[in-house]
C-alpha positions in Angstrom: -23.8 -124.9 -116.4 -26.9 -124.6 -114.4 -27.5 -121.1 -113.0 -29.0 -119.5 -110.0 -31.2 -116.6 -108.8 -32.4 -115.4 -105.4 -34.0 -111.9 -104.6 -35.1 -110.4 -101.1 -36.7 -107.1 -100.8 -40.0 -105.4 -100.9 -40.5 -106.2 -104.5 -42.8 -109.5 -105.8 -39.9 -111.8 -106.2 -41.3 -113.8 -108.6 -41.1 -111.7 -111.9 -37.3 -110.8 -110.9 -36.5 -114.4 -110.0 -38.3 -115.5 -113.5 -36.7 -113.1 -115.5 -33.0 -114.0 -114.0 -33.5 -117.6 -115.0 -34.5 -116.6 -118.5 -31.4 -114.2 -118.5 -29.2 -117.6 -117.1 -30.5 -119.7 -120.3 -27.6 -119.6 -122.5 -25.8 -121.3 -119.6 -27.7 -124.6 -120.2 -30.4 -126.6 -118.5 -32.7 -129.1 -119.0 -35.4 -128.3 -115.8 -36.2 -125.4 -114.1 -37.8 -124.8 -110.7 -38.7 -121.6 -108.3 -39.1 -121.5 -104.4 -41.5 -118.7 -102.5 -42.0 -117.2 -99.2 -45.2 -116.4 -100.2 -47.5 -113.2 -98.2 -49.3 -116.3 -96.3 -46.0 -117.5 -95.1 -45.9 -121.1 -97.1 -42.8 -121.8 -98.3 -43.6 -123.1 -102.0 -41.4 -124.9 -104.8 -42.6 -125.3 -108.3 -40.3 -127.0 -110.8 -41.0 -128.8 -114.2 -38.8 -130.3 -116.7 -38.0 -128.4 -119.7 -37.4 -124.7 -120.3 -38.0 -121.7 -118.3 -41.5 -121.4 -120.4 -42.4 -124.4 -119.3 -41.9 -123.3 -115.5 -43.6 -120.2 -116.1 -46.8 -122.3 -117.6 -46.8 -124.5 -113.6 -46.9 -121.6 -112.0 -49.5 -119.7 -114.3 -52.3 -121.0 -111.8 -50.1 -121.4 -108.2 -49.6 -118.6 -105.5 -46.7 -117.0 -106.4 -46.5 -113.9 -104.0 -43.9 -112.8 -101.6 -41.0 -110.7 -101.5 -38.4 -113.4 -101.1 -37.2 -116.5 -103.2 -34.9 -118.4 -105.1 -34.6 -120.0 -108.6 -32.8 -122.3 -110.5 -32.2 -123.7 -113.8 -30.5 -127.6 -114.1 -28.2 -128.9 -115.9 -28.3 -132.8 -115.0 -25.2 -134.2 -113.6 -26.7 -136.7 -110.8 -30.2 -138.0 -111.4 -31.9 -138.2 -114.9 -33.8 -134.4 -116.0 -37.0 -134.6 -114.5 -39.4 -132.8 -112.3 -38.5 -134.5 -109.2 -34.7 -134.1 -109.6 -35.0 -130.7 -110.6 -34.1 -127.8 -107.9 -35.3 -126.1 -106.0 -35.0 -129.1 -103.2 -36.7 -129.4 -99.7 -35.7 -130.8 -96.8 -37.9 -133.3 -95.1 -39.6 -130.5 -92.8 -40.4 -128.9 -95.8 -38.8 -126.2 -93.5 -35.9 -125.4 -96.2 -35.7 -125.3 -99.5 -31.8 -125.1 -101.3 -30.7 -124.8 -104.9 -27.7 -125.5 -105.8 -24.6 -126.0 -108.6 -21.9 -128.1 -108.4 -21.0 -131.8 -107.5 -20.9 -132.8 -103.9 -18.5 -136.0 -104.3 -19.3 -137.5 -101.2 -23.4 -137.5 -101.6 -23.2 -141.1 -101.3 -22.0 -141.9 -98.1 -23.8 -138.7 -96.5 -27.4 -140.2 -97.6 -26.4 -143.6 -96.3 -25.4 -141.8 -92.7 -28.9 -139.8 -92.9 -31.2 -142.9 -94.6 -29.7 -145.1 -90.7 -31.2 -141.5 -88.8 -34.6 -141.7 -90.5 -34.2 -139.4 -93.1 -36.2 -139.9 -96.5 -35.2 -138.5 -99.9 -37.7 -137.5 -102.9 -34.6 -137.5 -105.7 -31.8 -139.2 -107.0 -29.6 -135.7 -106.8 -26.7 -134.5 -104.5 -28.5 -131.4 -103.7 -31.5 -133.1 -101.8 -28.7 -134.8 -99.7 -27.1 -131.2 -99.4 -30.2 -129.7 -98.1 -31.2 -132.6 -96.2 -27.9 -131.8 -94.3 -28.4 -128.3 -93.1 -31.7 -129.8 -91.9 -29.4 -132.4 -90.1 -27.1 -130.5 -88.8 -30.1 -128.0 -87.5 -31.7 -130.5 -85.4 -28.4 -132.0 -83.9 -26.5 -128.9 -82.6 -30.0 -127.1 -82.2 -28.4 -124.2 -84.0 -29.9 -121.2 -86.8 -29.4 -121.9 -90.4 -26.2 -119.9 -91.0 -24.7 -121.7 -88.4 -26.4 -125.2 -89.6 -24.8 -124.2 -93.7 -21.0 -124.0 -92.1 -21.1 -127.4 -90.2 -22.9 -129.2 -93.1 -20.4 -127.9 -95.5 -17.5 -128.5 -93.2 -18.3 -132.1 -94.2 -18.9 -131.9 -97.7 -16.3 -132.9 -100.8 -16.9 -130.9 -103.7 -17.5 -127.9 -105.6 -20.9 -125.9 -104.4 -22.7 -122.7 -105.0 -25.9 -122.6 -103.0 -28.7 -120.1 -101.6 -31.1 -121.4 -99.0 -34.5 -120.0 -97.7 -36.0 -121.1 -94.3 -39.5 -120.6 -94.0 -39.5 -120.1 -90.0 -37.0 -117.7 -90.9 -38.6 -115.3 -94.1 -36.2 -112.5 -93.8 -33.2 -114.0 -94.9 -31.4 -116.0 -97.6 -27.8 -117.8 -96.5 -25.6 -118.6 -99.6 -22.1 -119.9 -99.6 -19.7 -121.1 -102.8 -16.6 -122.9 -103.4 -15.6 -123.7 -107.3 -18.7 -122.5 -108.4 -19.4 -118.8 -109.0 -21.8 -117.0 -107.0 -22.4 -112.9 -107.1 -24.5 -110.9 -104.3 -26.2 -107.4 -105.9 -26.4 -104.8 -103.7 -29.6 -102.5 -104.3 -32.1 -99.9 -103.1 -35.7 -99.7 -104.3 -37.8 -96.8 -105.6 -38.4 -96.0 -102.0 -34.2 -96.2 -101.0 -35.1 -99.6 -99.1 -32.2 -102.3 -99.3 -32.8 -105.4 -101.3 -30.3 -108.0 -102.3 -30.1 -110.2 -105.7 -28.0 -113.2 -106.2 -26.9 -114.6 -109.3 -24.9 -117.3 -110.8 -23.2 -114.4 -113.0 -24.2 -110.8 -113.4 -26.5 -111.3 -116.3 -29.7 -111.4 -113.8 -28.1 -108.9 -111.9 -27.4 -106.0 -114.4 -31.0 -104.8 -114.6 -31.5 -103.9 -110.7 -28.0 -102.5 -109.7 -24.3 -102.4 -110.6 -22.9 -102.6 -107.1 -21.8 -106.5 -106.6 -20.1 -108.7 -104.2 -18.1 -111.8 -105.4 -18.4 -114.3 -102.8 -15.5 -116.4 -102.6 -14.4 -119.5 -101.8 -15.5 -120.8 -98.6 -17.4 -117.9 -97.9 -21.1 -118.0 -96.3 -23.1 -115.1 -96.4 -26.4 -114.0 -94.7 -28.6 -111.5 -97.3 -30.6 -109.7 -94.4 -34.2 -108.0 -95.4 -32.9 -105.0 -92.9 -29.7 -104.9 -95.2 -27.6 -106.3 -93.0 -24.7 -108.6 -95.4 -22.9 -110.7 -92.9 -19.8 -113.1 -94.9 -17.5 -115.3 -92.5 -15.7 -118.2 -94.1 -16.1 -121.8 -92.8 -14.2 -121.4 -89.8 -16.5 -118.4 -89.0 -13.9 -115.8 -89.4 -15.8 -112.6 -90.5 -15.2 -111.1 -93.9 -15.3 -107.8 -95.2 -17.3 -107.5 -98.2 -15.7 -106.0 -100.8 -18.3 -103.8 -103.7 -17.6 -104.0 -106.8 -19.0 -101.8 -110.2 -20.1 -103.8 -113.0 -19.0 -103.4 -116.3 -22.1 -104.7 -118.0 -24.9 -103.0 -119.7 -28.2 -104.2 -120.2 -28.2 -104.0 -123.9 -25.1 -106.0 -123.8 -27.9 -109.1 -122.6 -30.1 -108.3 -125.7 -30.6 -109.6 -129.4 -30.9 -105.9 -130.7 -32.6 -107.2 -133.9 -30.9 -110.5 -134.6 -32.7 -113.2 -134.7 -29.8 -115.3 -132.3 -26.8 -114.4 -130.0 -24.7 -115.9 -131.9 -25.2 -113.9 -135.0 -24.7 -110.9 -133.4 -21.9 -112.2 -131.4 -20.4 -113.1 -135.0 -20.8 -109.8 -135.9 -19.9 -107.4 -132.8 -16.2 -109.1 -133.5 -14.8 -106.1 -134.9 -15.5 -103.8 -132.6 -15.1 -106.1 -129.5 -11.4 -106.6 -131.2 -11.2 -102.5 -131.2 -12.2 -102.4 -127.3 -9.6 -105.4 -126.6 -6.5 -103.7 -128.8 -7.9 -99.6 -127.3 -5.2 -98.6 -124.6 -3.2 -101.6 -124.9 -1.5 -100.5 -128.6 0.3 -97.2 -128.6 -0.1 -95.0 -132.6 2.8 -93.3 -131.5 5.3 -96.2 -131.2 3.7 -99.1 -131.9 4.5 -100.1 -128.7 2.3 -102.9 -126.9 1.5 -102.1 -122.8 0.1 -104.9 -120.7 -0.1 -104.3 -117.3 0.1 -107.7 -116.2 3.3 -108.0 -118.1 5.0 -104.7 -117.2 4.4 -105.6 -112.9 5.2 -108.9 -113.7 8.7 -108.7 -116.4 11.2 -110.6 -114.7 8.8 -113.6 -114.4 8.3 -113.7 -118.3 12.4 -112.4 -118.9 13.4 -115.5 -116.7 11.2 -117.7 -117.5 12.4 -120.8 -119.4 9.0 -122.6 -120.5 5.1 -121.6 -121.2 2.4 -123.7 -120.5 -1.1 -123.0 -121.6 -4.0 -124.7 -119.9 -7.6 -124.1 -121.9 -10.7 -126.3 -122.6 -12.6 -126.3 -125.8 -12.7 -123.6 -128.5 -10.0 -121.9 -125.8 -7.9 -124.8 -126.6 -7.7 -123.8 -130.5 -6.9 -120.3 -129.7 -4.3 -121.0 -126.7 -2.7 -123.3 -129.7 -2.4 -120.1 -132.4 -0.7 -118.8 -129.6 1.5 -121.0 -129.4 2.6 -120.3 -132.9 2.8 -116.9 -132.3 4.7 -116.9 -128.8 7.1 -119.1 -130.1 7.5 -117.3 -133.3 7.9 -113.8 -131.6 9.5 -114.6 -128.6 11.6 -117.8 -128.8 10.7 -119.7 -126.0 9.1 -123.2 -126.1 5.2 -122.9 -125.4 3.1 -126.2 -124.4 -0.7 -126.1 -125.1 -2.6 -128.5 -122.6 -5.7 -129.9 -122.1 -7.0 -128.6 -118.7 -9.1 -131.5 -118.2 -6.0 -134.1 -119.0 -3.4 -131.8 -117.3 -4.9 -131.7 -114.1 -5.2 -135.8 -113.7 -1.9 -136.2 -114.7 1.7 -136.0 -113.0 3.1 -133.3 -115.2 6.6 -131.6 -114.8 6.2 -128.3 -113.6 9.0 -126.1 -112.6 9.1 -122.3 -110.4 10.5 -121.0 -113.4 7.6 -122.1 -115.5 4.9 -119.5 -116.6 1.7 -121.2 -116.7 -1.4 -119.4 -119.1 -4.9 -120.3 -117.9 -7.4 -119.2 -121.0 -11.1 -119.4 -120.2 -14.0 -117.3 -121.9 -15.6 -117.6 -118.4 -13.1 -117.7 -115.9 -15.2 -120.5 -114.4 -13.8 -123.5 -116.0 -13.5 -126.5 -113.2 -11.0 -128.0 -114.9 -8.6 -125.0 -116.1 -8.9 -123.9 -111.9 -8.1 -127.1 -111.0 -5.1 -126.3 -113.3 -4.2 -123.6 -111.8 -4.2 -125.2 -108.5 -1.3 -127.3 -109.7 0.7 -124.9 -111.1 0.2 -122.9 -107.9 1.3 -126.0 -105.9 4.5 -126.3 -108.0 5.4 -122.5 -107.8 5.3 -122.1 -110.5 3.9 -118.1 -112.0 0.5 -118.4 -113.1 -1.3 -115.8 -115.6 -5.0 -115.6 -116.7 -7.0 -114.8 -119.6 -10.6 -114.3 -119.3 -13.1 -112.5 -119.9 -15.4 -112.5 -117.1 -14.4 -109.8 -114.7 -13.9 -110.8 -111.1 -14.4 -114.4 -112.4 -12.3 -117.3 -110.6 -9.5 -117.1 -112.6 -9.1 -113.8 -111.8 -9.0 -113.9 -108.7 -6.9 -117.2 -108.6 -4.3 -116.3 -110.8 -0.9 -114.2 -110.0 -1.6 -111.8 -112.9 -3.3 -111.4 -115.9 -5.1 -109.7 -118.9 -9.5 -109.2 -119.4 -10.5 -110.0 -123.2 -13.0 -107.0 -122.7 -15.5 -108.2 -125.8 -18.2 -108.1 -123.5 -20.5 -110.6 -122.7 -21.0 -113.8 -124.7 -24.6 -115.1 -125.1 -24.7 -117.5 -127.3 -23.0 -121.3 -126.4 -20.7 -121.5 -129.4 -18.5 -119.3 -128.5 -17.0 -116.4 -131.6 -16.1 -113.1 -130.2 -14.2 -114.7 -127.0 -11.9 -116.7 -129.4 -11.2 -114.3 -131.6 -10.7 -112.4 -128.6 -8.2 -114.7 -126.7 -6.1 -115.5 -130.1 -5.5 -110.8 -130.4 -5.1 -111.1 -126.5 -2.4 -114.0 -127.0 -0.6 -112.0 -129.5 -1.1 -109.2 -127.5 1.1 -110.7 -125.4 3.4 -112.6 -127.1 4.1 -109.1 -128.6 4.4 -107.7 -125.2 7.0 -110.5 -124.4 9.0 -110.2 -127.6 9.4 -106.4 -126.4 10.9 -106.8 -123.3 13.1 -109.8 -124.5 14.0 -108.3 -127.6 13.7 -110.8 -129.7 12.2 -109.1 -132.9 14.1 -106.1 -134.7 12.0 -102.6 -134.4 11.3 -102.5 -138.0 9.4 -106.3 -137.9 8.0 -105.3 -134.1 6.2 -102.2 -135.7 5.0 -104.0 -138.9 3.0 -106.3 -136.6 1.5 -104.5 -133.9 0.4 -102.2 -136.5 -1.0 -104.9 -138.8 -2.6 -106.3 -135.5 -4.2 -102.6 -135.6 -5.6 -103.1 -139.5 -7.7 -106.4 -138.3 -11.1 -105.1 -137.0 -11.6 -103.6 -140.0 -10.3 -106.1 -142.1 -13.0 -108.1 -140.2 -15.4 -106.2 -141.1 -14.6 -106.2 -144.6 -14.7 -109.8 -144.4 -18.4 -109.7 -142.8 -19.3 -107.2 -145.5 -18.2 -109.8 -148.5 -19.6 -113.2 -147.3 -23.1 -112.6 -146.9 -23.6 -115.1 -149.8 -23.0 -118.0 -146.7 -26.6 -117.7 -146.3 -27.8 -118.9 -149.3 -26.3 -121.9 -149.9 -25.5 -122.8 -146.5 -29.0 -125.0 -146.8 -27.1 -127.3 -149.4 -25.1 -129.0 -147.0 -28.1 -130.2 -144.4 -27.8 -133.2 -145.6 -24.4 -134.1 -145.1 -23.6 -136.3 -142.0 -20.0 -135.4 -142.4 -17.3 -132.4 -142.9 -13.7 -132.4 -143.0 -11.9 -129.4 -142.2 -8.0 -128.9 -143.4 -5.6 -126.3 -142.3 -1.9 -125.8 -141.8 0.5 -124.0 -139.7 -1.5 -121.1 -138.5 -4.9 -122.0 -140.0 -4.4 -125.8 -138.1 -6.3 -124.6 -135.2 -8.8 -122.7 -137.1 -9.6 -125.7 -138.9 -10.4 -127.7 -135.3 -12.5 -124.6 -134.5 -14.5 -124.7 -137.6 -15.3 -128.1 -137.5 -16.0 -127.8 -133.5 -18.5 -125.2 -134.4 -20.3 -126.9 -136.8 -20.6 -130.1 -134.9 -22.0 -128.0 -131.6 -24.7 -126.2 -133.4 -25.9 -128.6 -136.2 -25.0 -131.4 -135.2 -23.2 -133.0 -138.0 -19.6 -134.5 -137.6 -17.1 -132.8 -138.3 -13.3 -133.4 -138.0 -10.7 -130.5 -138.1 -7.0 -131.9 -139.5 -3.5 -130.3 -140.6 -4.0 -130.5 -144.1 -0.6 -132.7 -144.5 -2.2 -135.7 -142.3 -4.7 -135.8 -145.2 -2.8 -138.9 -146.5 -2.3 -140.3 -142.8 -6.0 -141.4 -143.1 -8.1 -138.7 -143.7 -8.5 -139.2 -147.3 -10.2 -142.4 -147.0 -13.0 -140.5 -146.1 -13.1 -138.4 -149.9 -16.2 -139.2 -151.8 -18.5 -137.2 -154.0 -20.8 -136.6 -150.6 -17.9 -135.1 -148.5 -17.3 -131.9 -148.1 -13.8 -130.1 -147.3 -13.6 -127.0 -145.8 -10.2 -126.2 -147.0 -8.3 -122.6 -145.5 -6.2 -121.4 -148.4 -4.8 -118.2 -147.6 -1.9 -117.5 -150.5 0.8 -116.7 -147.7 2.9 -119.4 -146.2 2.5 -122.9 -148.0 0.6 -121.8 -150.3 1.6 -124.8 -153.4 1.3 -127.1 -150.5 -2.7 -126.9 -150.0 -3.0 -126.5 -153.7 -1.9 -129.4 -153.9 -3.7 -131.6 -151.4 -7.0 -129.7 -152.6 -6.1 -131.0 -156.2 -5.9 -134.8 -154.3 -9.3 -134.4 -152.7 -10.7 -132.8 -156.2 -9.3 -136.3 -158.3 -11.4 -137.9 -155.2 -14.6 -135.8 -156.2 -14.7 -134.4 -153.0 -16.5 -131.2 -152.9 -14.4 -128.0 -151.7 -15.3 -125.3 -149.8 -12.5 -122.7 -149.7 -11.0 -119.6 -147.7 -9.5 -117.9 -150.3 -7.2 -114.5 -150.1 -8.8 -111.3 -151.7 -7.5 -111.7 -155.8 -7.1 -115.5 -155.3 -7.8 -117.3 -158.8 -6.3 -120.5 -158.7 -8.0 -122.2 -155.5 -11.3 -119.9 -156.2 -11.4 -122.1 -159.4 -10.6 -125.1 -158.0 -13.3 -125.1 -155.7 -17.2 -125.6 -155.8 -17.6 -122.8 -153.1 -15.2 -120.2 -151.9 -15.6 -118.0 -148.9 -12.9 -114.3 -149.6 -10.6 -112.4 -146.7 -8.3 -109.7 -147.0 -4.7 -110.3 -147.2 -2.8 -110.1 -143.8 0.0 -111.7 -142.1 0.3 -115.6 -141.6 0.1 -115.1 -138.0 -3.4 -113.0 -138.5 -4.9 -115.4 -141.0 -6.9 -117.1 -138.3 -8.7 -113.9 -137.0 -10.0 -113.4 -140.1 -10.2 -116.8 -141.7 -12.8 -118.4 -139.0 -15.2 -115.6 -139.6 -16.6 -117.4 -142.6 -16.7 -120.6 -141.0 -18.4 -119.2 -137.9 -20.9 -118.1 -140.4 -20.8 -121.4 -142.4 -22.0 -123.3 -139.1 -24.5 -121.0 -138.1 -26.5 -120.7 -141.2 -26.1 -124.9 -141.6 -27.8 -125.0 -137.8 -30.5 -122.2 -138.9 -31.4 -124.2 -142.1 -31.5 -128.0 -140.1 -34.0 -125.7 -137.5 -31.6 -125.8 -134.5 -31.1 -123.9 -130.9 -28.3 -122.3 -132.7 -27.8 -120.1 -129.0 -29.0 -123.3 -127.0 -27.4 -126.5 -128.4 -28.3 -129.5 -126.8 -26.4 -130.9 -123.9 -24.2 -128.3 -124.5 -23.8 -125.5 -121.6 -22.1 -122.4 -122.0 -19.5 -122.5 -118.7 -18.2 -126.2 -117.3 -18.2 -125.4 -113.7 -18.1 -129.1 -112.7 -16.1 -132.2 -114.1 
């Protein structure tokens, strides 16, 4: 969702500032713009609707000098995508120029208050009126730009991240945030001279230094050329910045060899799984350590409810843990939608545990979430995977997915990671409550062990995907069944092939089937049908036999040594055996699979899908 980059230094900004926004792409965006101080001391802004290339071919003939700038890429949320909405935005002096992500709320009645005082606009976006603002607020109180950024965002309702250049001013950059993310790199050049980069994340970051700052919110900060960082919150009450090491390489930000993120994503799973289990899963006892639980026991002993809050593909995973959590550790679990729970009046109690599960940590509407909970006492944990993200930071206590950074939109390794984090923890729960014998506590944890390489194995046997994956572009429908367990897996498989092909696709406990579903089985229908011979087993034998008299065509997830479903269907995809509570770890690897080679055969962004963006930072 949009993403920002700003460099000051001695280096050419522009080449660090363009490759940041092509480093921000899997974010989502639909314009892109930069803004120079160039050497002349014109303070430039060059946008253009479309990708980053497209940018890159406005500015192949412009001045694009100078040692200080900022970038942006759009995703539209006021104003249509276009080259005069896009960011960066200047003020009417042409003085400033301000990029921006967020949603200021009260844009409307701000422009209508400036629009009386004489002030025109270019766009139809917040962001002009934001920018238009600090210019405002400059002239009026006859004060410097840091000063002019607190009083204008003293009046402003919403969620911002913004970094502003001035071009009386060329030796410094002011950026402030509040709900959306904004990180400040800390550098040296070649010749030990300070610079500073800023980033909506740490992706345009990682090249150039691995010392960061995380602003937060309400926090203004001045990015001196001298080196000076000055932060003070909104009431100008000085902060002391805090430096933090990344955990982020740069080949973590490359393809290396694949032809999309998401391919490689798909198959980094088992050892991202290995990194998430290593230090948390003890060979000698099988017993499960999460820090977050062990400083935080009584709250989880005590606690009488569990209420999940995700979005999205973290919705499906929060709901396998669910399963498990209830399973393991007898206590009732509620999986909400963020986005639903948050507009709601919704009982919460202060003896209520409340999960918040976000790949990015950024999620407007699971923070908002947490707001509530926080409002109602009650204890709130996180699980991201984002360090120093906002749920991090906003959360009582929590546990890091550690699969390392996800490129690609559609997200695989972070669900697969959340659903062994959530068992991770329900595990760590059962422990301390007791609720499972030794001899079942062991069995699982060390199953949970076997899983990365039963991943693999199941990587290894369904290469197949591939080829016939191109016999299903021409459906305009798919139906996706699943039950117990495999329930959620089957929403995620038909959520992934809707994002990155765009074809519909519904996910459905396999027992609705007759509620309605079947309606919809003819010979042009597919069914994605997961099949695994543990649990009720006879049960989705026998709906796949319904959907077969139907002449429906069946694709299968079969067990290892399955015969009778392998028969019964025209296509079958083949895992390992594990527990029913493990099946979906290894179950939506072929469906991940599935939907990526369907979106590489119909020619589509698999990594870029559109109007899709990779973090919802704003409602």
């Amino acid at each position: 969702m949009c993403g920002i980059v700003g460099y000051i230094g001695t280096q050419q900004a522009y080449p660090i500032l363009i490759k940041g926004l092509h480093r921000l792409e899997y974010r989502g965006y639909d314009s892109a713009g930069v803004s120079l101080i160039n050497k002349s001391g014109a303070l430039t802004v060059y946008k253009a609707k479309g990708k980053v290339d497209d940018l890159e071919a406005v500015c192949a003939d412009k001045d694009i000098s100078g040692t200080i700038g900022i970038a942006h890429t759009r995703w539209a949320t006021h104003g249509e995508p276009n080259e005069a909405n896009a960011h960066p935005h200047y003020s009417q002096s042409h003085n400033l120029a301000l990029v921006h992500n967020g949603i200021i709320e009260n844009y409307k009645p701000l422009r209508s208050m400036m629009e009386r005082s004489g002030i025109s606009f270019c766009s139809d976006t917040d962001t002009e009126v934001l920018v238009q603002l600090v210019e405002y607020m400059q002239n009026s109180h006859k004060c410097d730009l840091f000063t002019a950024v607190q009083l204008a965002l003293k009046n402003v309702v919403g969620a911002y991240a913004i970094a502003i250049i001035e071009k009386s001013h060329p030796d410094r950059i002011v950026c402030a945030r509040k709900g959306s993310p904004l990180i400040i790199g800390v550098g040296k050049d070649k010749n030990d001279r300070a610079e500073f980069f800023i980033g909506s994340d740490a992706t345009p970051i990682v090249e150039y230094t691995d010392q960061v700052v995380y602003l937060g919110d309400e926090e203004i900060a001045s990015l001196d050329r001298t080196g000076k960082l000055q932060i003070t919150n909104l009431n100008n009450v000085k902060q002391t910045p805090q430096l933090v090491k990344l955990q982020m390489s740069l080949d973590q930000l490359e393809k290396g060899g694949y032809p999309h993120f998401m391919l490689k994503e798909i198959w980094e799973q088992p050892d991202a799984l290995r990194i998430c289990i290593k230090g948390r899963v003890s060979n000698l006892n099988s017993k499960v350590t999460l820090s977050g639980i062990i400083d935080h026991k009584d709250k989880f002993l005590n606690c009488r409810r569990i209420i999940i809050c995700a979005c999205g593909t973290s919705w499906h995973a929060s709901l396998i843990g669910k399963y498990f959590i209830e399973e393991a550790c007898h206590l009732p679990v509620e999986v909400e939608y963020a986005s639903e729970f948050r507009y709601r009046n919704p009982v919460i109690n202060a003896d209520d545990v409340v999960i918040a599960v976000s790949q990015s940590g950024e999620t407007a509407d699971t923070l908002a979430a947490i707001q509530l909970a926080k409002e109602h006492h009650a204890f709130v944990y996180g699980i991201c995977n984002v360090i120093g993200s906002s749920i991090s930071r906003a959360t009582d206590s929590g546990t890091y997915l550690h699969v390392g950074p996800e490129i690609g939109v559609a997200s695989t390794k972070a669900f697969t990671g959340q659903v062994i984090t959530l068992c991770l923890l329900g595990l760590a729960i059962a422990q301390e409550k007791k609720t499972l014998n030794d001899k079942m506590l062991n069995m699982l944890v060390n199953e949970l062990q076997q899983i990365p390489d039963k991943m693999q194995w199941t990587l290894e046997h369904n290469k197949d995907i591939s080829q016939f994956a191109q016999m299903f572009t021409y459906c305009k429908n798919f139906i996706y069944l699943g039950r117990g367990y495999n329930y959620p897996v089957a929403l995620e498989g038909a959520l992934k092939l809707k994002e990155i092909s765009y074809i519909h696709a519904e996910g459905y406990p396999a027992a609705e089937m007759k509620h309605g579903p079947i309606a919809l089985i003819d010979e042009e229908m597919p069914v994605v049908v997961i099949a695994p011979k543990r649990g009720m087993y006879d049960k989705i034998v026998s709906n796949i036999q319904e959907i077969k008299s139907r002449h429906g065509k069946i694709i299968s997830v079969v067990t290892e040594g399955d015969v009778t479903v392998k028969e019964m269907s025209d296509f079958s995809f083949v895992i390992p055996d594990t527990r029913d509570c493990y099946v979906p770890l290894l179950a939506v690897i072929p469906l991940q699979l599935l939907s990526y080679y369907v979106a590489v055969a119909k020619g589509r962004n698999v990594d870029q899908p559109r109007n899709l963006a990779k973090s919802v930072t704003v409602e």
